[in-house]
Every structure is written in C-alpha cells, then in structure tokens.
C-alpha positions as CSV (number, residue, x, y, z in Angstrom):
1,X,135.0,123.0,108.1
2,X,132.8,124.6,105.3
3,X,133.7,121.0,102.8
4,X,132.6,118.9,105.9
5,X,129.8,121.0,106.2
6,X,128.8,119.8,102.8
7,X,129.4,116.4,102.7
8,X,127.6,116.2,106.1
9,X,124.5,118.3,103.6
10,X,125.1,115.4,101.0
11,X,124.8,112.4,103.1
12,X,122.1,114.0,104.7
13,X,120.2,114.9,101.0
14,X,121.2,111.0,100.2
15,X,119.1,109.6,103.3
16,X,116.3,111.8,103.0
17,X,115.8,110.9,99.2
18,X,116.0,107.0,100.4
19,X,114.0,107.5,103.5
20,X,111.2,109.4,101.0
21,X,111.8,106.6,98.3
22,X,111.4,104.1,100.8
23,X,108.0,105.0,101.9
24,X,106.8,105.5,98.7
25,X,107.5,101.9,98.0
26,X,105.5,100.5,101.1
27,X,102.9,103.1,102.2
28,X,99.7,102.1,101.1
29,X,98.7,105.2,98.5
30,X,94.7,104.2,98.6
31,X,92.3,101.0,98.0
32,X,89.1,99.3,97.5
33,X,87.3,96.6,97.6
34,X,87.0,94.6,94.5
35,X,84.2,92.4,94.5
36,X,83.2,89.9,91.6
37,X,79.8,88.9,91.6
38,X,79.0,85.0,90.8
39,X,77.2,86.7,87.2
40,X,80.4,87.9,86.3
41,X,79.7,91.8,87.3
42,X,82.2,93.6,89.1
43,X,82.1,96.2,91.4
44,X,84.7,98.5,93.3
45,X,84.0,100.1,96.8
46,X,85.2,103.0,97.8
47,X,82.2,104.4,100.0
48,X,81.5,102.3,103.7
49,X,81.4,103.2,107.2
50,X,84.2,104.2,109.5
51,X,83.9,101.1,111.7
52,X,84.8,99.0,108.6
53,X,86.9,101.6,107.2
54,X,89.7,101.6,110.6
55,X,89.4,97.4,110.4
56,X,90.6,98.0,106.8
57,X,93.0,100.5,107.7
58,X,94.8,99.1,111.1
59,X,95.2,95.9,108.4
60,X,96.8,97.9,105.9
61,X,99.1,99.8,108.7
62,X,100.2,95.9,109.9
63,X,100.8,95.0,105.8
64,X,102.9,98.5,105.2
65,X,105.5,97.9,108.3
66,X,105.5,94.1,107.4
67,X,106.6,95.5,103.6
68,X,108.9,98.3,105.2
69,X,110.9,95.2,107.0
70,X,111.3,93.7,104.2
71,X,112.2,96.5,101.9
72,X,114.7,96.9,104.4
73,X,115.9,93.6,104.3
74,X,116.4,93.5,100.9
75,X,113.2,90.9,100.6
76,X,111.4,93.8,98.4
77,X,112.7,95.0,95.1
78,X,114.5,98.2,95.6
C-alpha cells in the first residue's frame, strides 16, 4: 500500500510539474503596445485606461487558450 502510495505521489508530482510548465508556456506574462511613429521614433505603452485595457485583455485570454490547444496538440514546441 505505502509503494502505491508513492507512485500515486509521483504521477501526481509529474502532472503538476506539466500542468505548471504548461501554463507558463501559453499564459500571457505582460505586454504593450509598440508603436513606431512614421519619423522612425518608437514608443512603448504600458499606461491607458481600463476600457481599453479589458479589450486588450479578453484578446489576450482568446490568444492564451487558442495557444494552450495547441500546446496540447502538440502544434506548440514543448
């Protein structure tokens, strides 16, 4: 009983660590908006306000399970 405890503890540890490595892989860890001015200047935007924030975000939320699917399905690199 106590070794099928264990390898019940293993498998368990195993699919954690892929489930954590997983997400890693495909959650969206921050962003910006990257804009290039016709002058050649660039700028990065970080500050804007929330209603164009959650547009972003609910974007980015579609884009991470899209990426998750695919991780999945072996279409991402693992």
């Amino acid at each position: 009983m106590a070794e099928q405890n264990e390898n019940h503890f293993h498998v368990h540890s195993e699919n954690k660590a892929r489930e954590h490595e997983r997400k890693k892989k495909t959650t969206v860890e921050s962003w910006a908006i990257y804009i290039k001015w016709g002058d050649g200047k660039e700028d990065i935007i970080t500050e804007m306000p929330d209603e164009v924030a959650n547009v972003i975000d609910n974007h980015l939320t579609t884009l991470e399970k899209k990426r998750q699917v695919d991780y999945v399905m072996g279409k991402e690199d693992k």
